[in-house]
ZADO-1210 file (C-alpha; in nm, 4 decimals, padded with zeros to 6 digits):
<atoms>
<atom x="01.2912" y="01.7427" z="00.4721" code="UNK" pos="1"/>
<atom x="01.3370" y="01.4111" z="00.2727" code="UNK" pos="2"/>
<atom x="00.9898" y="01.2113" z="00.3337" code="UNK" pos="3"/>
<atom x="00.9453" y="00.9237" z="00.5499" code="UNK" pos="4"/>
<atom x="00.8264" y="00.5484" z="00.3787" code="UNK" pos="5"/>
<atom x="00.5315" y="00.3848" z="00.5982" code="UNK" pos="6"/>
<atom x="00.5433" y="00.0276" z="00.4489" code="UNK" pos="7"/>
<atom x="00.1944" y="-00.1658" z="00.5216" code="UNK" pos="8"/>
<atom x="00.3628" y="-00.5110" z="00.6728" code="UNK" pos="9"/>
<atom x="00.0907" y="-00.6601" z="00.9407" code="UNK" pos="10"/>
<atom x="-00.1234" y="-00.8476" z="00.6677" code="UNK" pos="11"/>
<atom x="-00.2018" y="-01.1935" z="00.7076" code="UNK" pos="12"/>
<atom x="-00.2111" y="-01.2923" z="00.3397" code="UNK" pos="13"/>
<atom x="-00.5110" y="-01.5526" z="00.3786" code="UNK" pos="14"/>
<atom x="-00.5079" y="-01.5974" z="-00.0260" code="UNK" pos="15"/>
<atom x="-00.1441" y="-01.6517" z="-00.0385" code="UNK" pos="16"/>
<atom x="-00.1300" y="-01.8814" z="00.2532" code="UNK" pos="17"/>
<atom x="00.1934" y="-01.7305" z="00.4887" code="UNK" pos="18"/>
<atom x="00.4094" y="-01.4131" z="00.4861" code="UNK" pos="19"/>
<atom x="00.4361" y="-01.3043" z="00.1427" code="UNK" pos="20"/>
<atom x="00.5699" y="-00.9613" z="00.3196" code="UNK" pos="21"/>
<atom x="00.9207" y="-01.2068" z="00.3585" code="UNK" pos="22"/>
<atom x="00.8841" y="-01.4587" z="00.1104" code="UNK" pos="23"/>
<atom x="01.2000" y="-01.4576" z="-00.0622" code="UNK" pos="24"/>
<atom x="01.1645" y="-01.3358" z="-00.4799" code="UNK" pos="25"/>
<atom x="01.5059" y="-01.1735" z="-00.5498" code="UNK" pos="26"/>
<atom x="01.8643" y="-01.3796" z="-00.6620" code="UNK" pos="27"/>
<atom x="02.0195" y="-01.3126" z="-00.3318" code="UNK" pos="28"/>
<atom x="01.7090" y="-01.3696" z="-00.0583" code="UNK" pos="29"/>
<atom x="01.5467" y="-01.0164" z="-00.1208" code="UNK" pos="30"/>
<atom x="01.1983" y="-00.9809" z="-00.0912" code="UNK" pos="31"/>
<atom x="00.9815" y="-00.7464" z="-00.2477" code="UNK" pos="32"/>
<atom x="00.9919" y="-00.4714" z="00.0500" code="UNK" pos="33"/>
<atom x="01.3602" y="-00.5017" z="-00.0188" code="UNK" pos="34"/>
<atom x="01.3593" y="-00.3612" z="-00.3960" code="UNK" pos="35"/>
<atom x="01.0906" y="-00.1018" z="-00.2583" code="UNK" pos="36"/>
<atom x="01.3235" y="00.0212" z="-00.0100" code="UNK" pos="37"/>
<atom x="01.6328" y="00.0349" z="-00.2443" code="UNK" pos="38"/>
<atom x="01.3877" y="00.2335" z="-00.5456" code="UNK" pos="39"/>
<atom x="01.2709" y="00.4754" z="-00.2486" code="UNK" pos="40"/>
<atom x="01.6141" y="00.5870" z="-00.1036" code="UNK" pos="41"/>
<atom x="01.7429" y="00.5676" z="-00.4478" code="UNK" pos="42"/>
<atom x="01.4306" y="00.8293" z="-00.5303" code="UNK" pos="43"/>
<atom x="01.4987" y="01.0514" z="-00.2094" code="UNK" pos="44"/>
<atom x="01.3322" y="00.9487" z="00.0710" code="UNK" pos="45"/>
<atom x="01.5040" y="00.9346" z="00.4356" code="UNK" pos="46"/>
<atom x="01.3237" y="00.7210" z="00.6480" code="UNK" pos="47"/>
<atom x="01.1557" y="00.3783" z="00.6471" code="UNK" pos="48"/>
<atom x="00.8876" y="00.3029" z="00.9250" code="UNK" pos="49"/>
<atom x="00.7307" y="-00.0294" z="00.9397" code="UNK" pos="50"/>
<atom x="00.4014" y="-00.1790" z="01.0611" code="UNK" pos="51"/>
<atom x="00.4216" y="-00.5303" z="01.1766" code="UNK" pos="52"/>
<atom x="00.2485" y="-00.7708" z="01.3936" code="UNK" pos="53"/>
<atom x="00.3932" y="-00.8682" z="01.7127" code="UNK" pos="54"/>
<atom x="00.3912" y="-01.2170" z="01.6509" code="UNK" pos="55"/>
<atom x="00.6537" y="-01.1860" z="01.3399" code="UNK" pos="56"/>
<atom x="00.8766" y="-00.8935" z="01.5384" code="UNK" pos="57"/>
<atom x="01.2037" y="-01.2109" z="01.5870" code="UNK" pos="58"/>
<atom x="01.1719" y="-01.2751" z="01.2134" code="UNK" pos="59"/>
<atom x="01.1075" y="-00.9080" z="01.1254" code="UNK" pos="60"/>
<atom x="01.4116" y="-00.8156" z="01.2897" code="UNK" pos="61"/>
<atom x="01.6298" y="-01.0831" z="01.1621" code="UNK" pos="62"/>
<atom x="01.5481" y="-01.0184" z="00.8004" code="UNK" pos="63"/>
<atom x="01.4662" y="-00.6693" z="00.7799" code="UNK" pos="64"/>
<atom x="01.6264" y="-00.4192" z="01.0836" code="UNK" pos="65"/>
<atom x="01.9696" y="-00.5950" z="01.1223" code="UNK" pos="66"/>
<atom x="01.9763" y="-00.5578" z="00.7128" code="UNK" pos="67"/>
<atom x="01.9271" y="-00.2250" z="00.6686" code="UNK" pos="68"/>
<atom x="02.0021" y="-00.0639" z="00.9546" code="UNK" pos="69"/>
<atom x="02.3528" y="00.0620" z="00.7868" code="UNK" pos="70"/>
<atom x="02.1475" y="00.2244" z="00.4884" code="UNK" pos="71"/>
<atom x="01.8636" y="00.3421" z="00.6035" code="UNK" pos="72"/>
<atom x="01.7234" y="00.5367" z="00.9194" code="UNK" pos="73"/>
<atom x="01.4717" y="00.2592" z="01.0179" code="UNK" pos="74"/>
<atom x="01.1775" y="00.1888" z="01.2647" code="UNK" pos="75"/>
<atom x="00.8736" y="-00.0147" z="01.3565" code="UNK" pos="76"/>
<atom x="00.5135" y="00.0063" z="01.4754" code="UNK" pos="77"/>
<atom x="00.2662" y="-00.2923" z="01.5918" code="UNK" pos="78"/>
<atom x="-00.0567" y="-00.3135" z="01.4840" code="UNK" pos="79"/>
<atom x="-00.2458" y="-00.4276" z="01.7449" code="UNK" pos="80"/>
<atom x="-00.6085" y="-00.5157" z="01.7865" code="UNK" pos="81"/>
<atom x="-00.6510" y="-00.3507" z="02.0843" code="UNK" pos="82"/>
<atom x="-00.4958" y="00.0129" z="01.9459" code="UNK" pos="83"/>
<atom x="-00.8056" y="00.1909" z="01.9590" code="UNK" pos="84"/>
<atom x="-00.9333" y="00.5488" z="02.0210" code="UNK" pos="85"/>
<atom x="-01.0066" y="00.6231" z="02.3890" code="UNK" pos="86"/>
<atom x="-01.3178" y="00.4790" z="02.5821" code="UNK" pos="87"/>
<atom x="-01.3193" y="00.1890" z="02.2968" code="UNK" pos="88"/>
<atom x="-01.3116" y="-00.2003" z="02.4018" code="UNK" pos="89"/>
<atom x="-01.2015" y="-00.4742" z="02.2024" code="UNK" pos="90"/>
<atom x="-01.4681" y="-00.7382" z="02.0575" code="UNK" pos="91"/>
<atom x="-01.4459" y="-01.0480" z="02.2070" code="UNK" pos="92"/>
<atom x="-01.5049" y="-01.1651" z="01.8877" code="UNK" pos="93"/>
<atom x="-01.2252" y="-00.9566" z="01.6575" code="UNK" pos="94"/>
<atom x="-00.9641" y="-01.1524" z="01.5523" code="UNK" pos="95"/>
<atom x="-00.8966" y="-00.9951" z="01.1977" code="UNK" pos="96"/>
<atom x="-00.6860" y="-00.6638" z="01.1626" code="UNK" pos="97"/>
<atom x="-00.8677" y="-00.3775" z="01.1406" code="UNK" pos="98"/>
<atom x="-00.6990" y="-00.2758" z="00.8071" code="UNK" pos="99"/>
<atom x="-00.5212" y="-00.0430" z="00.6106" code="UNK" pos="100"/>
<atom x="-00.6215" y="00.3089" z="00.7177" code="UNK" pos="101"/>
<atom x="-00.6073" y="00.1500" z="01.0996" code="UNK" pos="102"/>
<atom x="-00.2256" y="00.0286" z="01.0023" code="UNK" pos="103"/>
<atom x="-00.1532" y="00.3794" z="00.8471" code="UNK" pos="104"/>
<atom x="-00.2851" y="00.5750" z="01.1958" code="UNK" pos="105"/>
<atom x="-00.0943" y="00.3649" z="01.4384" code="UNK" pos="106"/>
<atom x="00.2524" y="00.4898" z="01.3285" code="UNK" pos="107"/>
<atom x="00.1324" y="00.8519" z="01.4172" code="UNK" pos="108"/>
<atom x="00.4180" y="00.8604" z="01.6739" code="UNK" pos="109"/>
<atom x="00.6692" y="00.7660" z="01.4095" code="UNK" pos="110"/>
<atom x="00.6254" y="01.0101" z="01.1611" code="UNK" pos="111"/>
<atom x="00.7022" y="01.4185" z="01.1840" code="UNK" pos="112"/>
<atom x="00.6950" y="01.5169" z="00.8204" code="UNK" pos="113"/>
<atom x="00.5570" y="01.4072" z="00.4633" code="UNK" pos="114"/>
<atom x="00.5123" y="01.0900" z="00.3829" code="UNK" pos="115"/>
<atom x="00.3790" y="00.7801" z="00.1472" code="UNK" pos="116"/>
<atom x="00.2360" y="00.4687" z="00.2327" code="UNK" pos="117"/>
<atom x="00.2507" y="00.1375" z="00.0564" code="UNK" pos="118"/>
<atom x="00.1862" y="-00.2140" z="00.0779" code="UNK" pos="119"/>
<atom x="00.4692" y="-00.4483" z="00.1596" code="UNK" pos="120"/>
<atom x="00.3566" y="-00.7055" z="-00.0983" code="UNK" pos="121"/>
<atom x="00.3386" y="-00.4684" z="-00.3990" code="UNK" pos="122"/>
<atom x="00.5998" y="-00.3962" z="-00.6527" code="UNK" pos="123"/>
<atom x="00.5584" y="-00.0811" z="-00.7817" code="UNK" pos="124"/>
<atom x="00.8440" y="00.0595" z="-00.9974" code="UNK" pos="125"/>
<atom x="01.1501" y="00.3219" z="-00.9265" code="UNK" pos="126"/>
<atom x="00.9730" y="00.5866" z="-01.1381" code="UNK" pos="127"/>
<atom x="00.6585" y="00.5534" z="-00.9031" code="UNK" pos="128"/>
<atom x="00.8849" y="00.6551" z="-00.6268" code="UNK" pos="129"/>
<atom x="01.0414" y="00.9146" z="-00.7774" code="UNK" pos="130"/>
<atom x="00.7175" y="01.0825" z="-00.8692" code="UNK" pos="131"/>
<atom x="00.6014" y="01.0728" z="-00.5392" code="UNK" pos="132"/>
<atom x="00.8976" y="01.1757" z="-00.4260" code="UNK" pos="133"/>
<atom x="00.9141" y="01.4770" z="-00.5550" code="UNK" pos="134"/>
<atom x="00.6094" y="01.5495" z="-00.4950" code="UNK" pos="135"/>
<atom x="00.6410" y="01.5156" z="-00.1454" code="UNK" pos="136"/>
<atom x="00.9111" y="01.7224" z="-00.1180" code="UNK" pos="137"/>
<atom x="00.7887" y="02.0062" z="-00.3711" code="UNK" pos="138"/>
<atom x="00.4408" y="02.0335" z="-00.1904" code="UNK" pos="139"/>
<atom x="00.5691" y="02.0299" z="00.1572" code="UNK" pos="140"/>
<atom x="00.4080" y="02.3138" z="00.3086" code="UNK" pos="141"/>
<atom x="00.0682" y="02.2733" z="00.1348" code="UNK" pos="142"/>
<atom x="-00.0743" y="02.0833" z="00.4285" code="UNK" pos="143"/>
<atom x="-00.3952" y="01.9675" z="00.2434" code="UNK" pos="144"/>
<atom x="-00.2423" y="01.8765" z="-00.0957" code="UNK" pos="145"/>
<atom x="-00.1967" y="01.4809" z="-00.0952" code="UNK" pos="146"/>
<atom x="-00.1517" y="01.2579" z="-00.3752" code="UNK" pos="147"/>
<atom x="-00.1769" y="00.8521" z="-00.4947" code="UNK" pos="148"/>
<atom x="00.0436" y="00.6745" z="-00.7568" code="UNK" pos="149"/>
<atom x="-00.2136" y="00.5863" z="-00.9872" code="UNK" pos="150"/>
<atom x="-00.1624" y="00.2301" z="-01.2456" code="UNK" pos="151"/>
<atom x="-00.3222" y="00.1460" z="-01.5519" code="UNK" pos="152"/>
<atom x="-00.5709" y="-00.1915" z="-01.4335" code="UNK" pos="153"/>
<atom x="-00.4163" y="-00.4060" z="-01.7514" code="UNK" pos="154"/>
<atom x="-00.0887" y="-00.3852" z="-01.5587" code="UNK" pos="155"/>
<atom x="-00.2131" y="-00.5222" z="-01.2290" code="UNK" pos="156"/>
<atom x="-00.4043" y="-00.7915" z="-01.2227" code="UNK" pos="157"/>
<atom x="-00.3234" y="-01.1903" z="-01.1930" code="UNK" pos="158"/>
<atom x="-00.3004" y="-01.4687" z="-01.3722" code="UNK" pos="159"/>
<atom x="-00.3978" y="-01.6585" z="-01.0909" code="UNK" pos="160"/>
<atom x="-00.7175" y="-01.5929" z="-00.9808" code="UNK" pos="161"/>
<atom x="-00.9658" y="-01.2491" z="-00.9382" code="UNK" pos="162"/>
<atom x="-00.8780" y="-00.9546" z="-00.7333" code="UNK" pos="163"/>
<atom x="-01.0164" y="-00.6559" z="-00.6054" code="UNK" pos="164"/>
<atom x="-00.9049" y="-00.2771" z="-00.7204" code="UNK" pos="165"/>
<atom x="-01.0165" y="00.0706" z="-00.6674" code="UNK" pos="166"/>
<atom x="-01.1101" y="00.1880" z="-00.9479" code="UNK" pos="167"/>
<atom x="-01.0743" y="00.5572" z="-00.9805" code="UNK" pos="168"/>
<atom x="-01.2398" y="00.8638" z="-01.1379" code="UNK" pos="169"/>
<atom x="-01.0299" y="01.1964" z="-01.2048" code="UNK" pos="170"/>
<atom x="-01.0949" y="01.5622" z="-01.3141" code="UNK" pos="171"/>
<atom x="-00.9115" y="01.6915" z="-01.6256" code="UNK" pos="172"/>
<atom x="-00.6600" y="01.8446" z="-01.3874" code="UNK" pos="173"/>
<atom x="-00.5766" y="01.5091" z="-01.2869" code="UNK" pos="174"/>
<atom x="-00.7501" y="01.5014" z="-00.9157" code="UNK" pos="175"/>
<atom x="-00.8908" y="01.2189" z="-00.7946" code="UNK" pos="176"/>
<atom x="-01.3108" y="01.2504" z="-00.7793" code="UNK" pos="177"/>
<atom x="-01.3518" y="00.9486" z="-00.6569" code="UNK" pos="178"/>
<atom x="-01.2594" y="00.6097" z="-00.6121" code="UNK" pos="179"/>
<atom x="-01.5316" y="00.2777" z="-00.6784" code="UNK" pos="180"/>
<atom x="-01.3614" y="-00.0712" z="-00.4995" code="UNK" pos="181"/>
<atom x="-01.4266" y="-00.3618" z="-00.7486" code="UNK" pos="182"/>
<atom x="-01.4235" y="-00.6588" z="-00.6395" code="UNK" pos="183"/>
<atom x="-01.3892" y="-00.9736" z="-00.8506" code="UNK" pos="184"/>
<atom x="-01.1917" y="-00.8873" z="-01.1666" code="UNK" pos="185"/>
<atom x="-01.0497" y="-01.1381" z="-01.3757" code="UNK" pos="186"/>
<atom x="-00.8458" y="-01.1102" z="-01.6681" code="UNK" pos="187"/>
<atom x="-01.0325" y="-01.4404" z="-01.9042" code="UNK" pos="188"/>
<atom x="-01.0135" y="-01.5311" z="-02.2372" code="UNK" pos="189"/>
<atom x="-01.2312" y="-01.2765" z="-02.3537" code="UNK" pos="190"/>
<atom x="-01.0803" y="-01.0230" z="-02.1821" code="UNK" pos="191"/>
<atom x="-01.1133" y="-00.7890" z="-01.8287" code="UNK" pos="192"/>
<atom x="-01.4786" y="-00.7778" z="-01.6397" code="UNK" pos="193"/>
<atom x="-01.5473" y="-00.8063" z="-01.3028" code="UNK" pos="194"/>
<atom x="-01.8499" y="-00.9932" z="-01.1094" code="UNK" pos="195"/>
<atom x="-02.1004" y="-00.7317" z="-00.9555" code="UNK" pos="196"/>
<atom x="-02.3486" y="-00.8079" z="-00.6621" code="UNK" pos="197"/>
<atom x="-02.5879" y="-00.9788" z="-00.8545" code="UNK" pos="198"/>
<atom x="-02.3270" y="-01.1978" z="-01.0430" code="UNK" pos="199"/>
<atom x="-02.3276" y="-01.0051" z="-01.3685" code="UNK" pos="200"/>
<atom x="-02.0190" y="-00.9962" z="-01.5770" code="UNK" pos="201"/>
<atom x="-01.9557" y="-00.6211" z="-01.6378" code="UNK" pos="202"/>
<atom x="-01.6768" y="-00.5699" z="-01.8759" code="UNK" pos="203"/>
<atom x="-01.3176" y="-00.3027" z="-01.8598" code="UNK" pos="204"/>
<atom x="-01.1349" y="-00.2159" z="-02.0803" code="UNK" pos="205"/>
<atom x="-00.8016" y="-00.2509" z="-01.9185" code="UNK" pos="206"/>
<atom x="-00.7236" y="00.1063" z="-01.9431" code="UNK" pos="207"/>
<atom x="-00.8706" y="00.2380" z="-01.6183" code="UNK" pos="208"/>
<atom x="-00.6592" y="00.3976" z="-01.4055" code="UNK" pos="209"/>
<atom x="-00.6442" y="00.2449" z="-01.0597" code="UNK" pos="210"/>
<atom x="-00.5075" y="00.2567" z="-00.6806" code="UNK" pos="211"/>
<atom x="-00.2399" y="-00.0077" z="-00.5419" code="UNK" pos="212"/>
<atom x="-00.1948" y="00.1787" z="-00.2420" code="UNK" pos="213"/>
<atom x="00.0569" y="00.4095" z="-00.2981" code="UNK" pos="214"/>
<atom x="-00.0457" y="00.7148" z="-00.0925" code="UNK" pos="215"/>
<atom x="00.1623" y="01.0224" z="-00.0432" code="UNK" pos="216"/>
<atom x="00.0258" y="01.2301" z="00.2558" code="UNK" pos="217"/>
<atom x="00.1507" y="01.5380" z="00.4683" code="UNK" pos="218"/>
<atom x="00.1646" y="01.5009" z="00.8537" code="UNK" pos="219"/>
<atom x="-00.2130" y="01.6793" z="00.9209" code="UNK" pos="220"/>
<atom x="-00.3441" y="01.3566" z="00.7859" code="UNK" pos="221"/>
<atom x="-00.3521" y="01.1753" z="01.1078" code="UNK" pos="222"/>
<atom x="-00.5928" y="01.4396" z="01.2862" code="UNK" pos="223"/>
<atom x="-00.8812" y="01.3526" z="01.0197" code="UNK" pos="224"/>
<atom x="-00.7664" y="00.9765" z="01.0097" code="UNK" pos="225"/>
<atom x="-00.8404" y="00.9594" z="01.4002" code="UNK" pos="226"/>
<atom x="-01.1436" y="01.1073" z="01.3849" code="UNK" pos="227"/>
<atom x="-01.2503" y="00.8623" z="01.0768" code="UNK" pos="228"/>
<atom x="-01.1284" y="00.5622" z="01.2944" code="UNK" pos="229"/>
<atom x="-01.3378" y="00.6456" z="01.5487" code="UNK" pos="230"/>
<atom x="-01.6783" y="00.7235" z="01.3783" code="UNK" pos="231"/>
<atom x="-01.5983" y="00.4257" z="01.1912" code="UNK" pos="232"/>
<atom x="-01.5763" y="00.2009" z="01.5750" code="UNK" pos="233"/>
<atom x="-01.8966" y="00.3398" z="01.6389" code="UNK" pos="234"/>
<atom x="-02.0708" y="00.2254" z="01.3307" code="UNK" pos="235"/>
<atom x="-01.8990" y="-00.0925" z="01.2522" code="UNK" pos="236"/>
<atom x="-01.6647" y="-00.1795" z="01.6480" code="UNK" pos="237"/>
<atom x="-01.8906" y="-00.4587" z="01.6692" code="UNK" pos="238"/>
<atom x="-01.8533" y="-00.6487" z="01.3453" code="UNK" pos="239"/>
<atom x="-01.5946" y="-00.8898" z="01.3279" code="UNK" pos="240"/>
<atom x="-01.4480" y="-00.8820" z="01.0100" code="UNK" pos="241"/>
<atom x="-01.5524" y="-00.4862" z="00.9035" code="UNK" pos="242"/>
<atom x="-01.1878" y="-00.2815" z="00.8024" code="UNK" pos="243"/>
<atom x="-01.1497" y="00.0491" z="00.7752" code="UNK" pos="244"/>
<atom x="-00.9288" y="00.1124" z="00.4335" code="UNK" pos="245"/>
<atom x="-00.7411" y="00.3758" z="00.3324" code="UNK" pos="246"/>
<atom x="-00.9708" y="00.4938" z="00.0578" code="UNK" pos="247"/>
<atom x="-01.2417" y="00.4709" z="00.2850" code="UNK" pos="248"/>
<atom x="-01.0897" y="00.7616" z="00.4779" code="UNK" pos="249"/>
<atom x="-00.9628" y="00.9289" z="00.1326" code="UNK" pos="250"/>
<atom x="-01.3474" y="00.9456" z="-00.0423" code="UNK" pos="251"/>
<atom x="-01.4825" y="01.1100" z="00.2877" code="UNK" pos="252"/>
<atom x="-01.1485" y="01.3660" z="00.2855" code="UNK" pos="253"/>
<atom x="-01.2433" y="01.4538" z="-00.0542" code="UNK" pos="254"/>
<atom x="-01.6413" y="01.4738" z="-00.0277" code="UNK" pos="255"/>
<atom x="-01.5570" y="01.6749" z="00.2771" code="UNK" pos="256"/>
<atom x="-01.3108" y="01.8997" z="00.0802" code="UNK" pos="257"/>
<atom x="-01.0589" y="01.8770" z="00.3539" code="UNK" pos="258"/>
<atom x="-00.7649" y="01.7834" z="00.1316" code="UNK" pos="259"/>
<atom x="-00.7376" y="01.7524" z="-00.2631" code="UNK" pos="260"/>
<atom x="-00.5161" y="01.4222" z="-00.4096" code="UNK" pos="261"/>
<atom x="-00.3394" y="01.4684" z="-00.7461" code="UNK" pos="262"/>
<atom x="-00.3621" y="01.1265" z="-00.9049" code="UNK" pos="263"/>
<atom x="00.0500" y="01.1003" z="-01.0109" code="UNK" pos="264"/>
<atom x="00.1224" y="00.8427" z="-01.3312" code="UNK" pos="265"/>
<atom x="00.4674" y="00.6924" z="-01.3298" code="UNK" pos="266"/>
<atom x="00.4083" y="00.4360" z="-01.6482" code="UNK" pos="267"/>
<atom x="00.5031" y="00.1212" z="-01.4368" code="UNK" pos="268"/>
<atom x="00.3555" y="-00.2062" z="-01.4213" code="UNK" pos="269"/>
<atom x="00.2869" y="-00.3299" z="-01.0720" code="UNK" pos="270"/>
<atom x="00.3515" y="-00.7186" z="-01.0012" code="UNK" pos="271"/>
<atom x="00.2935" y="-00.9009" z="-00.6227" code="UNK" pos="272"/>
<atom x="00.2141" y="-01.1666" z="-00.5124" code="UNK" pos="273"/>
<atom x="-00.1705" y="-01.2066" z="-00.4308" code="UNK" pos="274"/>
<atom x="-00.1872" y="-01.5590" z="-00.4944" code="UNK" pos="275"/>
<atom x="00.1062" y="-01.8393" z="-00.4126" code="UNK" pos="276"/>
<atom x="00.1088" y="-01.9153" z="-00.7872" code="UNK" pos="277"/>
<atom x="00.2208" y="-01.5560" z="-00.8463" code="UNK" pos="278"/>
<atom x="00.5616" y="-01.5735" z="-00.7223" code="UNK" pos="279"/>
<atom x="00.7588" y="-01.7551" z="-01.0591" code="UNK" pos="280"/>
<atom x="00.6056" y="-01.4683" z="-01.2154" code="UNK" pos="281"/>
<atom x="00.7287" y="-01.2491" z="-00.9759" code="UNK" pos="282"/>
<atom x="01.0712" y="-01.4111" z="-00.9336" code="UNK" pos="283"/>
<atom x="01.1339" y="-01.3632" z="-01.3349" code="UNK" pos="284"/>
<atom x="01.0060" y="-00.9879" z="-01.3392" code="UNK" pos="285"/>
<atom x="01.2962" y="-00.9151" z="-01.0319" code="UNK" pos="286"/>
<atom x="01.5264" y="-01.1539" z="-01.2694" code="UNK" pos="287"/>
<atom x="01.5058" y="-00.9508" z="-01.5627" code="UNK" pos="288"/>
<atom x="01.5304" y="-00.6283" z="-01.4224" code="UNK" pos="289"/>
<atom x="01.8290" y="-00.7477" z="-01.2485" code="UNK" pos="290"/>
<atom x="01.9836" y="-00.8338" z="-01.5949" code="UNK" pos="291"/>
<atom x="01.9002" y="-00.5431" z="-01.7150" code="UNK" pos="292"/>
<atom x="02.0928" y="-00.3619" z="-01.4886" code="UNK" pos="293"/>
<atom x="01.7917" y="-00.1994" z="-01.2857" code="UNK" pos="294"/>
<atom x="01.8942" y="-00.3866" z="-00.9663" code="UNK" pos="295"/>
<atom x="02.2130" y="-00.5011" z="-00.8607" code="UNK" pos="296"/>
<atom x="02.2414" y="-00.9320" z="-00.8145" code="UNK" pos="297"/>
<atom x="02.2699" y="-00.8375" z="-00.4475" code="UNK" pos="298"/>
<atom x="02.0840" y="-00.5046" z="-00.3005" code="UNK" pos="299"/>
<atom x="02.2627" y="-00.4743" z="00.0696" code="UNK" pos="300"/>
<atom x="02.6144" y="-00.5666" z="00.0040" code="UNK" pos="301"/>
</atoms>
């Protein structure tokens, strides 16, 4: 069974102030979901399911479904607020998305076979598919074997202004141990350190390996992922701006030893678009790679 692509499309994008998930970065209109679609078919996978808001489903459609629809076998989710487990009420107060791992569980219905997740924002590389790819399709009946794409920090971070990575631990067989979310890392004149609670600068070294959210999961995932959700409503349901993240979900799987991921390397270099003065830089990485043969000038023609 080729594996199914769950992109991560219902963001807001506060920081970068509109829909960076459509914001156009490639010579002929493409965004960046577009060159992640074309380097996962192109890597073997089958199927490309969506998660969107319901307020962007007419410009969705018109850029994305219409598009690809001849190429790929393709489908959509909403994340809504109000998706939650049974006997749970919406806050009055909620108005942010309940995040990634909330996104991932939603397109349950969608799904029937292994899969990886990513964010729509995030460029991460044809070799980065085609390592999960084939690990997806080489480990399909091991039902608690997952994995994660796994990026040295030096290639991810911005010019632009600080951002937040999981920074990740592994055993000498390459499994992840554990995963510690940093928040406030800048690349400065003096080099990579991040800002802890107390506003000390505590210096990297660049070579960390880290998580972008590229997750490759088998179907069994989504029975622990409820369950998660929902201990996670009773803790937090009532806090308005509390999410419930992927790797939240992935350090209890692993303290719990319910399912072992194998951290895969691919040697890319991620680029996105965190902050709106990101996207030259991200216009001239699609550029080159396009002159370089990587990419055709137009992807769907």
């Amino acid at each position: 069974m080729k594996p199914t692509l769950l992109i991560l499309a219902a963001g807001i994008g506060s920081r970068y102030g509109g829909l960076k998930q459509m914001d156009p970065i490639g010579p002929s209109g493409e965004a960046i979901m577009d060159y992640s679609i074309f380097d996962a078919l192109k890597a073997g996978f089958g199927k490309v399911v969506f998660v969107i808001r319901r307020q962007i489903e007419a410009d969705f459609k018109e850029m994305f479904l219409d598009k690809l629809s001849p190429f790929v076998d393709i489908d959509y989710v909403f994340q809504d607020l109000d998706m939650l487990p049974s006997g749970m009420h919406l806050p009055e107060q909620r108005k942010k998305p309940w995040g990634t791992g909330h996104a991932m569980m939603v397109a349950e219905k969608k799904i029937d076979g292994p899969f990886a997740v990513i964010n729509a924002d995030d460029y991460y590389g044809p070799l980065s598919y085609k390592v999960m790819a084939d690990f997806l399709i080489n480990n399909n009946e091991k039902e608690n074997l997952f994995s994660m794409v796994g990026f040295q920090l030096d290639k991810t971070l911005s010019e632009h202004g600080h951002v937040a990575r999981g920074v990740c631990e592994t055993n000498d067989k390459q499994f992840l141990v554990s995963i510690e979310e940093r928040l406030n890392i800048i690349k400065g004149s003096q080099g990579i350190y991040y800002i802890d609670g107390s506003d000390k600068e505590i210096s990297l070294s660049g070579k960390e390996t880290v998580s972008m959210n590229f997750w490759g999961f088998q179907v069994n995932v989504f029975k622990y992922l409820n369950q998660y959700f929902r201990d996670f409503m009773e803790e937090f349901g009532s806090h308005p701006k509390k999410e419930f993240f992927i790797p939240l979900a992935v350090t209890r799987l692993i303290a719990n030893k319910e399912a072992g991921f194998q951290v895969l390397q691919s040697g890319e270099s991620w680029f996105g678009v965190t902050y709106k003065d990101d996207k030259p830089r991200v216009v001239e990485e699609v550029r080159t790679r396009v002159d370089k043969g990587v990419y055709p000038e137009k992807l769907w023609g």
